[in-house]
C-alpha positions as CSV (number, residue, x, y, z in Angstrom):
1,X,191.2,69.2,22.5
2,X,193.0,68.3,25.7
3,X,190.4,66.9,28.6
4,X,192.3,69.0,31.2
5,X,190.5,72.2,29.7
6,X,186.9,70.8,30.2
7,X,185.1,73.6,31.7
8,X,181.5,73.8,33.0
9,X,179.9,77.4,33.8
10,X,176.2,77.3,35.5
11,X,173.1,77.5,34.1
12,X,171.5,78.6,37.4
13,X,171.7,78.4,41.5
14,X,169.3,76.8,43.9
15,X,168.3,78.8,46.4
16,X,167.1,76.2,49.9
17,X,166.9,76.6,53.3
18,X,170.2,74.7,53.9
19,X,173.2,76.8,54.7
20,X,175.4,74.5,56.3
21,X,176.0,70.5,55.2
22,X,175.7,69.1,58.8
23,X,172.7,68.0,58.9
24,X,171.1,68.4,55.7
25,X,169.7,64.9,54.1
26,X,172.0,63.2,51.8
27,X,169.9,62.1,49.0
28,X,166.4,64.0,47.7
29,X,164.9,60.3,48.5
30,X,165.3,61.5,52.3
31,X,164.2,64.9,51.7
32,X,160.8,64.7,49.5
33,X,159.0,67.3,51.5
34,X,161.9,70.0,51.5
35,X,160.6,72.6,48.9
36,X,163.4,74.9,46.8
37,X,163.9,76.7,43.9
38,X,166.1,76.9,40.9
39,X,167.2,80.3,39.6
40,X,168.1,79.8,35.8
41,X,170.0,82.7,34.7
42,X,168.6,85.0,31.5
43,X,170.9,83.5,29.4
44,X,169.8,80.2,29.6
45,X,165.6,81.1,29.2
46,X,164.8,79.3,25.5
47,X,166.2,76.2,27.2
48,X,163.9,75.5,29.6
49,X,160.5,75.9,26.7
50,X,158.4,72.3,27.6
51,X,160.0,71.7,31.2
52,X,156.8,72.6,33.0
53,X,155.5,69.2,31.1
54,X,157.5,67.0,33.4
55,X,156.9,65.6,37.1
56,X,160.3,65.1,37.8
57,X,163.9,67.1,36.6
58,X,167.4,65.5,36.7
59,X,170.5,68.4,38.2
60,X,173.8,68.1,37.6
61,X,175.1,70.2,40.2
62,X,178.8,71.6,41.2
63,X,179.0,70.1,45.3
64,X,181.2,73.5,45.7
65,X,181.5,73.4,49.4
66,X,182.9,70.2,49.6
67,X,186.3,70.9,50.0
68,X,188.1,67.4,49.4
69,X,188.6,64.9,46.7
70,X,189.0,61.5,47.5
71,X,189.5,58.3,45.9
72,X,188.5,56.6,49.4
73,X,185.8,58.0,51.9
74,X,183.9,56.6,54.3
75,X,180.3,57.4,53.3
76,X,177.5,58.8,55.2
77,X,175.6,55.6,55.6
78,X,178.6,53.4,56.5
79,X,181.3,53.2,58.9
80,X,183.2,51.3,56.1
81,X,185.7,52.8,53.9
82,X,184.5,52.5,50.3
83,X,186.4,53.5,46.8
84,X,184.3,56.8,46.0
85,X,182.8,55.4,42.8
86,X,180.5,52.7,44.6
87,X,179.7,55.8,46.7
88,X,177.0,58.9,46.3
89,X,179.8,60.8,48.1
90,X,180.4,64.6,47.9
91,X,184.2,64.2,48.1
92,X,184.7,63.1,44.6
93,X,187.0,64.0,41.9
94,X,185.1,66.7,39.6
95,X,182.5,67.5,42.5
96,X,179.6,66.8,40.5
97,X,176.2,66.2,41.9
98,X,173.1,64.5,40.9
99,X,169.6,65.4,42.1
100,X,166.1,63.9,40.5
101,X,163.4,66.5,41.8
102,X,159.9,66.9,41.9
103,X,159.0,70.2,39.9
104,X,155.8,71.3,41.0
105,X,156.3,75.2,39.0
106,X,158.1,77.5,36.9
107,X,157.4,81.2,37.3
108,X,160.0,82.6,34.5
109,X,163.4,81.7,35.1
110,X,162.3,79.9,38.7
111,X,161.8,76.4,39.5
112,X,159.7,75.3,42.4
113,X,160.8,71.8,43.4
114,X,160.7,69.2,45.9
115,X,163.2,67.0,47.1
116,X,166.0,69.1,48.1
117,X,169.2,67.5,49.2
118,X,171.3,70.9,47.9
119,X,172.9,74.1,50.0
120,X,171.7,77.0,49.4
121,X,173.6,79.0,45.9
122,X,174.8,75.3,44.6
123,X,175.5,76.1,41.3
124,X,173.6,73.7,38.6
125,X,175.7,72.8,35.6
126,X,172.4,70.9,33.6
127,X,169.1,70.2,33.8
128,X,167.4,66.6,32.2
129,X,164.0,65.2,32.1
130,X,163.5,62.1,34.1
131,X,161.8,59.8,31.9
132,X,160.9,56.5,33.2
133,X,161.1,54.4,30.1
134,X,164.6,55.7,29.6
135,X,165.9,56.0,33.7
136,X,164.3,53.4,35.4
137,X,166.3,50.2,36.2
138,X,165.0,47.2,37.7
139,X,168.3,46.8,39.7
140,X,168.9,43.3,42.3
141,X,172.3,44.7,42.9
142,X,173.3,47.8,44.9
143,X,176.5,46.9,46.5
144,X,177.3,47.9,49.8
145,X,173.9,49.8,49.9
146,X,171.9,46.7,50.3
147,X,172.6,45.9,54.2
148,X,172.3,50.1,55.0
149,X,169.9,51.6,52.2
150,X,166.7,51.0,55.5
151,X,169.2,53.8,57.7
152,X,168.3,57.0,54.7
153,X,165.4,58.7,55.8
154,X,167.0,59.7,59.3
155,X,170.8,59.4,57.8
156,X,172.1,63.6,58.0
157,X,175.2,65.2,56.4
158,X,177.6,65.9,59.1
159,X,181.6,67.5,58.4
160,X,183.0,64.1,57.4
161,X,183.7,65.3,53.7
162,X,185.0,68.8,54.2
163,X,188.2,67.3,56.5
């Protein structure tokens, strides 16, 4: 099997109140009080038996409206060019996303959540349990991060990855 025919299809879409990426926060750290949902499609319903048992839900998302893949971008809480890998940036080869939310429901196929960093129909690829005993790191390193990481909770998307 050839790793250029890795395909993904979704398991669901988010629906949020954020139609446009200027100004949207850029982690779900910065955005704990936005509430969403998930819409898992029918096809996917035996997988989410035991989800309601867990506080908080990894997403692998598609970022489909980010329109560029770069190696190099200058991130939203820099003014520094960085390689993209040392980055949370949307502009990445693959376009993949990573959300940990706060579920606080499931009605059927629906997932009420909080922390919402996502547009509005972003396709979700996966869904994981957060599981502190397996995702928590005590981590003294984080790069870059370290002298800007106080600027997140007011730091807000703007166009800078769709040019």
């Amino acid at each position: 099997m050839s790793s250029d025919n890795i395909q993904c299809r979704p398991i669901g879409f988010i629906r949020s109140v954020f139609t446009d990426v200027k100004g949207m926060p850029i982690q779900t750290a910065a955005a704990q009080d936005v509430t969403a949902s998930l819409e898992v499609l029918p096809e996917f319903k035996e997988g989410l038996k035991g989800i309601e048992g867990f506080d908080y839900l990894i997403l692998i998302t598609h970022l489909h409206r980010s329109e560029r893949e770069s190696l190099e971008v200058v991130p939203f809480l820099d003014d520094q060019s960085h390689g993209v890998f040392s980055t949370r940036s949307p502009a990445r080869p693959n376009r993949l996303g990573l959300s940990i939310i706060n579920l606080i429901g499931v009605d059927g196929l629906t997932l009420t959540f909080k922390g919402c960093d996502m547009l509005d129909g972003t396709p979700v690829l996966d869904i994981k349990p957060y599981v502190p005993a397996f995702d928590l790191r005590d981590a003294r390193r984080v790069g870059w991060y370290e002298s800007r990481i106080q600027n997140l909770p007011h730091t807000r998307s703007d166009d800078r990855m769709s040019r």
